[in-house]
PAKEBA-68181 format. One line per field, with one value per residue (C-alpha): residue number from 1; x, z, y. Coordinates in nm, 4 decimals. Each point is the difference from the previous one (the first is absolute). Layout:
REM residues N
num = NUM,... .
x = X,... .
z = Z,... .
y = Y,... .
***
This chain:
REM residues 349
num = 1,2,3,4,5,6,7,8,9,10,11,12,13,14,15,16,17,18,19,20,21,22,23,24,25,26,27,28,29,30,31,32,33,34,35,36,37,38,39,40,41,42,43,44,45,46,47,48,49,50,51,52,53,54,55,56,57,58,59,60,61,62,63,64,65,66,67,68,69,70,71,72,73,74,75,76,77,78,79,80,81,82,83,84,85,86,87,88,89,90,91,92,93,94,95,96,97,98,99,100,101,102,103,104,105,106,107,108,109,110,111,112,113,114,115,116,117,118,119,120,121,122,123,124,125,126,127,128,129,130,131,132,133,134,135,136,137,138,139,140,141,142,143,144,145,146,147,148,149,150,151,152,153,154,155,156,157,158,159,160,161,162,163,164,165,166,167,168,169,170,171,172,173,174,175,176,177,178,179,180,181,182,183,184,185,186,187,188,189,190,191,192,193,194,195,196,197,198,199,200,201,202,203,204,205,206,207,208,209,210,211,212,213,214,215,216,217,218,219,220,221,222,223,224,225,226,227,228,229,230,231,232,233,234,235,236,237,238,239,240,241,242,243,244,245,246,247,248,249,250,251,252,253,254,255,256,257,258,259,260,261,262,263,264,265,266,267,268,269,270,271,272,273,274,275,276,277,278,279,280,281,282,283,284,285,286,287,288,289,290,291,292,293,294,295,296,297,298,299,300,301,302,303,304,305,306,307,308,309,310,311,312,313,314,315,316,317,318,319,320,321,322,323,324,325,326,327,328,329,330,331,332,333,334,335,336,337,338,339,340,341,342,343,344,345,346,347,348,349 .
x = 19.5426,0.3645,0.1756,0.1364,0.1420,-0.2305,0.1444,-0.0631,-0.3818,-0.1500,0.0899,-0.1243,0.2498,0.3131,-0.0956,-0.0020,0.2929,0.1635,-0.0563,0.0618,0.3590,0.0889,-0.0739,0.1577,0.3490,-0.0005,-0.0329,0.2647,0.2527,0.1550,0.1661,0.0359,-0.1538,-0.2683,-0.1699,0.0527,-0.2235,-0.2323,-0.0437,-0.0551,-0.1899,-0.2185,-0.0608,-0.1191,-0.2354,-0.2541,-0.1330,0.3636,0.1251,-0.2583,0.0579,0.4257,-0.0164,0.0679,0.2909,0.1546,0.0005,0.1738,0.2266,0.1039,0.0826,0.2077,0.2269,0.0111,0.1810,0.1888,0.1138,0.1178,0.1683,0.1672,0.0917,0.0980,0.2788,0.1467,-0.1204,-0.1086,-0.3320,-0.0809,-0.2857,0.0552,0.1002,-0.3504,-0.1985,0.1752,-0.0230,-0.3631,-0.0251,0.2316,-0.3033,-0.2474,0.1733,0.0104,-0.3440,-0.2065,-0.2662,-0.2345,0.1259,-0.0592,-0.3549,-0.1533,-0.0541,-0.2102,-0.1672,-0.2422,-0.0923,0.1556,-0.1931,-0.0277,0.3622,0.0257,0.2823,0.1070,0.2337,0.2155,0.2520,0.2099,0.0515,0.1965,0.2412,0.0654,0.3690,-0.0510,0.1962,-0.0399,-0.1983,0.2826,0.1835,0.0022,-0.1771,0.0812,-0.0885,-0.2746,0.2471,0.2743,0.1263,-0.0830,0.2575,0.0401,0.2292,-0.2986,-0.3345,-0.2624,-0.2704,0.1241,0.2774,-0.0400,-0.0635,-0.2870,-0.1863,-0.1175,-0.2425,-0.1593,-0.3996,-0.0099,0.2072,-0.1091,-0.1435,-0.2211,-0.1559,0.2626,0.3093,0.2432,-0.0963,0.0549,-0.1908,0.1420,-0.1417,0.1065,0.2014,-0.1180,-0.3420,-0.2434,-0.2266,-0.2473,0.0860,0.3171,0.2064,0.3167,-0.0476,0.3199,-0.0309,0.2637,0.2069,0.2952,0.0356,0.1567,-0.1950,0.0568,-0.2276,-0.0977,-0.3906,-0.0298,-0.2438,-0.1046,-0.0018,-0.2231,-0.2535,0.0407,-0.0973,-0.2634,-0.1499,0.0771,-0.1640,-0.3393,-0.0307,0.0318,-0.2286,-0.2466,-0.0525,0.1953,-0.0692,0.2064,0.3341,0.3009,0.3148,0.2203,0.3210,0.2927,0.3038,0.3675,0.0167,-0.3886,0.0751,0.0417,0.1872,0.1500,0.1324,-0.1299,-0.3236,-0.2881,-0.3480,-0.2270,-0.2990,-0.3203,-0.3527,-0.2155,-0.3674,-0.2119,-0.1770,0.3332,0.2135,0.3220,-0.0186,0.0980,-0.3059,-0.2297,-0.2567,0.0380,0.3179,0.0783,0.1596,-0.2931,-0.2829,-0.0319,0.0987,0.3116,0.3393,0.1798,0.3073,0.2579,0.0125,-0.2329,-0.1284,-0.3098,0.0774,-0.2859,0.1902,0.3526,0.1310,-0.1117,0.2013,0.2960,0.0557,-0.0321,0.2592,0.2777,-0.1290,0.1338,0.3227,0.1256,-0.0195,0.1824,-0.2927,-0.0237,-0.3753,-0.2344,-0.2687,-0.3078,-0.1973,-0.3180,-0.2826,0.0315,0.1549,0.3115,0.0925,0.3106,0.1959,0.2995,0.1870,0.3878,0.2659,0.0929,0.2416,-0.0534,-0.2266,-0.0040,-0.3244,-0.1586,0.1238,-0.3070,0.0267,0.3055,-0.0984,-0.3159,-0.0208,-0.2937,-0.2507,0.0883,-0.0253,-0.3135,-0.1237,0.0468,0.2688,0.2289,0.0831,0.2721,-0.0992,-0.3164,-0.0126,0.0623,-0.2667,-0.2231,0.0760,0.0693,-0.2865,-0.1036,0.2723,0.2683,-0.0326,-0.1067,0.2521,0.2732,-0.2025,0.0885,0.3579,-0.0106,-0.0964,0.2451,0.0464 .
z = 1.3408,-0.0857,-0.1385,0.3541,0.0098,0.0918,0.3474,0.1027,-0.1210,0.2944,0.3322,-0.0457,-0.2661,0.1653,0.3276,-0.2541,-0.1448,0.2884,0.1196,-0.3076,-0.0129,0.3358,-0.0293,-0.3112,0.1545,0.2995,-0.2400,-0.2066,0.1855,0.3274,0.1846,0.3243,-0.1657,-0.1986,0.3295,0.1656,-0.2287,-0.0577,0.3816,0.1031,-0.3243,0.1627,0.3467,-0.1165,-0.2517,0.1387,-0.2968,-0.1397,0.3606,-0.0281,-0.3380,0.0821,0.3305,-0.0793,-0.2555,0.2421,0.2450,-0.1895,-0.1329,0.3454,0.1499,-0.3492,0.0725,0.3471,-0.0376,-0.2707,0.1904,0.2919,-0.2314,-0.1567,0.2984,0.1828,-0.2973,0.0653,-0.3258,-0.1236,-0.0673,-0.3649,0.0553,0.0785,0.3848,0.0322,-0.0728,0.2167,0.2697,-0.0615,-0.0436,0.3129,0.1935,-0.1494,0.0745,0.4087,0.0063,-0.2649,-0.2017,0.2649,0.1947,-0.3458,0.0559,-0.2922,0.0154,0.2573,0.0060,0.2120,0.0214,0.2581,-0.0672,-0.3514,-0.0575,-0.1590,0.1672,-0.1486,0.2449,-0.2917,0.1902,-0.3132,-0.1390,0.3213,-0.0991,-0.3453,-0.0269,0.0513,-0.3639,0.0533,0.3214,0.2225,-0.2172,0.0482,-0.3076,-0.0680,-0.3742,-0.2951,-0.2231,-0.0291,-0.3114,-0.0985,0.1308,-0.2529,0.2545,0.2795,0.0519,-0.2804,-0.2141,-0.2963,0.1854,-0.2096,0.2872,0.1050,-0.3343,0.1566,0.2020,-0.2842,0.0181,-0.3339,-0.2643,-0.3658,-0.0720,0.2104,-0.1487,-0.2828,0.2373,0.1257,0.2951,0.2650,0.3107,0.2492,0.3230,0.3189,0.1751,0.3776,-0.1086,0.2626,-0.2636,-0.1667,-0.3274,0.0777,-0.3220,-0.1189,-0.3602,-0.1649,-0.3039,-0.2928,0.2690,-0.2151,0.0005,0.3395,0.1254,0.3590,0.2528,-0.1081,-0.1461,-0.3720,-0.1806,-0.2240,0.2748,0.2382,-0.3109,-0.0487,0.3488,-0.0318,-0.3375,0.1348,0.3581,-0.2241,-0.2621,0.2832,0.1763,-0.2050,0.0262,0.3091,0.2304,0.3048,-0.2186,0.0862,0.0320,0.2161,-0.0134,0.2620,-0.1185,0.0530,0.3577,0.1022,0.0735,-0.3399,0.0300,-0.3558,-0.1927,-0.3456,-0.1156,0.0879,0.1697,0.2229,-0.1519,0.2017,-0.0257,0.2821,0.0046,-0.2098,0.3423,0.1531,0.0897,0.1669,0.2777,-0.1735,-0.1824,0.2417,-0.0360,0.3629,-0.1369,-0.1036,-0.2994,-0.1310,0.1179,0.3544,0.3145,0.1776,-0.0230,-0.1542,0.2210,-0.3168,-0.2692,-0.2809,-0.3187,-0.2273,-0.3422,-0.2482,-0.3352,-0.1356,-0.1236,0.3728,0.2069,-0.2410,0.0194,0.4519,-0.0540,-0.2159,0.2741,0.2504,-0.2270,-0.0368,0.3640,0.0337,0.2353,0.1195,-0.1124,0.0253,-0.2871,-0.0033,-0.3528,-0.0147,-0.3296,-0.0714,0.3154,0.1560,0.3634,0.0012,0.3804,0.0040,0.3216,0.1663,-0.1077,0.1388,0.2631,0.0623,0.2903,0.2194,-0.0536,0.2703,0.0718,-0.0956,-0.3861,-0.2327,-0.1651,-0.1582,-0.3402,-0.2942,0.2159,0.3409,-0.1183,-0.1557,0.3249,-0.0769,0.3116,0.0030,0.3123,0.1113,0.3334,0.1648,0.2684,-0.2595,-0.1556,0.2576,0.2160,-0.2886,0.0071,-0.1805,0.2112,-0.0569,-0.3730,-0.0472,0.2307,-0.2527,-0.2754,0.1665,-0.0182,-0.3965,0.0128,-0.1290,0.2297 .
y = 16.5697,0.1011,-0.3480,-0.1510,-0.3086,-0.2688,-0.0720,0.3937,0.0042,-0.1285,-0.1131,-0.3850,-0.0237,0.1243,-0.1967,-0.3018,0.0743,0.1266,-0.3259,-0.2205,0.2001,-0.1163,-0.3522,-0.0472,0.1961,-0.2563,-0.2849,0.1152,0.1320,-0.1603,0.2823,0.1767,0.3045,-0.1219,-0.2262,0.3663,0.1987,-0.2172,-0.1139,0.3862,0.1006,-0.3448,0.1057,0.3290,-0.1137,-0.2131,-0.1905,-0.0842,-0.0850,-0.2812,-0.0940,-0.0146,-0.1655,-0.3032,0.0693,0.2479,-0.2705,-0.2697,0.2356,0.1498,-0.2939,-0.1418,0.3331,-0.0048,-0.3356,0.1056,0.2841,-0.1999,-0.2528,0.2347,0.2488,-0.3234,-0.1239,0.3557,0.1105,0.3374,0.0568,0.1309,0.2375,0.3693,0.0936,0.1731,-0.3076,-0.2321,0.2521,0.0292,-0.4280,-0.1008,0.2183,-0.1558,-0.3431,0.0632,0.1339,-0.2375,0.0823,-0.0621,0.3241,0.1808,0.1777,0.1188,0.4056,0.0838,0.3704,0.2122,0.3828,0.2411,0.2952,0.0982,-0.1589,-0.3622,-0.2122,-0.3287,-0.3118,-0.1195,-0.2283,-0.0587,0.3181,0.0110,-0.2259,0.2161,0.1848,0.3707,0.0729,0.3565,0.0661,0.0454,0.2727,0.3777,0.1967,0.3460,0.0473,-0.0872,-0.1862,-0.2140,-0.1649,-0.2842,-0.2934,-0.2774,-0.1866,-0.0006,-0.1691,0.0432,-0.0965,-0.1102,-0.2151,-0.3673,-0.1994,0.1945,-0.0859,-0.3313,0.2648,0.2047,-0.0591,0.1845,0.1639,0.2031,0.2866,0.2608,0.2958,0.0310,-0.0692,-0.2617,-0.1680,-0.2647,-0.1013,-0.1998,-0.1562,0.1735,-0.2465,0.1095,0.1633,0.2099,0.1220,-0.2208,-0.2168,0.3012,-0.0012,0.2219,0.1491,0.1383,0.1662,-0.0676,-0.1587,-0.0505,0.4360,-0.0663,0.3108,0.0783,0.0739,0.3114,0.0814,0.1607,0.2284,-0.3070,-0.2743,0.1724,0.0507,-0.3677,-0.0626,0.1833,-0.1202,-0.3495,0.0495,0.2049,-0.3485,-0.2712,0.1886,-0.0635,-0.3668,-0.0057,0.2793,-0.1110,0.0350,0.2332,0.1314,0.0682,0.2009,0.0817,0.2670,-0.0529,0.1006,-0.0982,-0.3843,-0.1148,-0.3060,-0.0569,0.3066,-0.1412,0.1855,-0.1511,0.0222,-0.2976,-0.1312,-0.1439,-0.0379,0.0111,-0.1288,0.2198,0.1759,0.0270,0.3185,0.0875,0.2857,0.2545,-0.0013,-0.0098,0.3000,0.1281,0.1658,0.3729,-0.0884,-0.2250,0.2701,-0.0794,0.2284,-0.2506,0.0938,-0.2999,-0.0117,0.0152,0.2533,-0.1129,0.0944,-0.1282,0.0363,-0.0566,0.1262,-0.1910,0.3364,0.1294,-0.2745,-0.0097,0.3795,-0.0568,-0.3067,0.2382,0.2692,-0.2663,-0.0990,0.4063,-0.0080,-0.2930,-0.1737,-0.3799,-0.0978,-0.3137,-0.0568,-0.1884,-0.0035,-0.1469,0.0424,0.3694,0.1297,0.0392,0.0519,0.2160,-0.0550,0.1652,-0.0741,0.0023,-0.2384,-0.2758,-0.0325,0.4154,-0.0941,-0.3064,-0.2562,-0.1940,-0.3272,-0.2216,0.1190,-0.0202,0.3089,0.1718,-0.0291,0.0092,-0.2315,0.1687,0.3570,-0.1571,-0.1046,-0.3698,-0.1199,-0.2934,-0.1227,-0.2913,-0.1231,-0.1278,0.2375,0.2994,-0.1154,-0.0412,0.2985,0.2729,0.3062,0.2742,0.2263,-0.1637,0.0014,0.3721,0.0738,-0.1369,0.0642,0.3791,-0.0938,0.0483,0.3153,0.2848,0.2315 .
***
């Protein structure tokens, strides 16, 4: 096996230290932000949701008071204006409310009920996209910001580069992470020759004791939320597969029309010549590497057609066939022709 660090060998290790990391945060740091992550990064992972109860708890109420107190003395509160949007929520609904994510099958489409991704700013989910890059903003919202280094789950080397792996902060994917590669390069959003072989080589060695592991990858333009180079980590159970996978499809052998452009790509020099393909032509795309493969989905910008009103957008895990929905009666009413029918929306004329 190709020298991984030990937390990306196999997926009883990074679910321990997944939830080691998060226990330790919340008992070392006190803010708005930190109770955030590792509340959502809770509900969505049952075996740390049991193991964090309790703290989260304790912890909720000691903020919710200090909150009032200090919201009471006409004070300003110290932590950013997205996590005490996010908290003064949480504080009129109460953990209680807070469901842990729920999921069922609508056809061959995956949908997840994740109540507090709900609550999560948009960042850059509202704005119209019309190109594959933007530079780099040093002023705006990044990784390698210093407050956010309270949220790293790991940092060293990987494969022979810089890296850093942080916990997503409102996750849908499982023991969902965000790797950025030399993060201090300041790289925008915008995928290179030797970071999609590193995704690769990465996605082939994790495989091995860990076949459930992934990546996914949204361009400028395809709902990528922070323009600072990076792709989303998870590891599903070892006999688990997104959608897009599933054999029934064209694209993996079978004889249905996935309802989005997509592409199987078995060789790295293969898929990286169809993702330059995609960059000359200046094309929005989603990616979705798993061991040795890579589903290629290139699709419209955002904002350059108008999504439904039950999803904030379809990125990586929705052109992947994995749905996030906001409501309980999205969630419950949601079938498969509604989501192939904006699945259909992606599609470049």
């Amino acid at each position: 096996m190709t020298e991984l660090p030990p937390l990306l060998r196999d997926r009883a290790g990074l679910a321990q230290r997944f939830a080691e990391g998060l226990e330790r945060m919340l008992a070392q740091h006190d803010g708005l932000g930190v109770f955030i992550l590792a509340l959502a990064n809770a509900r969505h992972e049952p075996a740390v949701d049991e193991r964090l109860r309790r703290p989260l708890e304790t912890r909720f109420a000691a903020l919710r008071d200090q909150v009032r107190a200090t919201l009471a003395a006409g004070r300003t509160l110290p932590d950013a204006a997205d996590d005490q949007e996010v908290f003064l929520r949480l504080a009129l609904l109460g953990l209680e409310a807070l469901p842990p994510t729920r999921y069922r099958q609508a056809g061959p489409w995956r949908l997840q009920y994740n109540l507090l991704r709900a609550l999560r700013p948009p960042r850059m989910a509202h704005v119209r996209v019309s190109t594959l890059h933007k530079p780099f903003d040093p002023d705006g919202f990044h990784f390698d910001r210093p407050f956010l280094r309270k949220e790293i789950l790991w940092e060293g080397e990987l494969l022979g580069r810089a890296a850093r792996l942080l916990y997503n902060k409102f996750p849908f994917a499982p023991l969902h992470g965000l790797l950025v590669l030399e993060p201090e390069a300041h790289r925008p959003q915008y995928l290179r020759e030797a970071d999609h072989h590193l995704a690769w080589r990465l996605c082939r060695a994790a495989g091995e004791g860990m076949p459930g592991f992934g990546l996914g990858y949204n361009s400028h333009g395809a709902y990528a939320s922070v323009n600072h180079q990076h792709f989303q980590s998870f590891a599903l159970e070892a006999d688990e597969r997104l959608p897009v996978e599933a054999p029934c499809w064209r694209h993996n052998g079978g004889d249905a029309d996935y309802p989005l452009d997509c592409r199987r790509l078995t060789d790295p020099e293969a898929a990286w010549e169809a993702i330059e393909h995609l960059h000359g032509e200046g094309r929005a795309y989603n990616l979705l590497y798993r061991p040795g493969i890579l589903y290629l989905l290139p699709r419209r910008f955002q904002g350059s057609y108008r999504h439904a009103a039950w999803t904030g957008g379809f990125a990586w895990s929705e052109t992947s066939g994995a749905i996030t929905t906001f409501n309980a009666d999205d969630f419950a009413s949601l079938d498969a022709a509604a989501i192939e029918a904006e699945l259909g929306k992606l599609r470049q004329s």
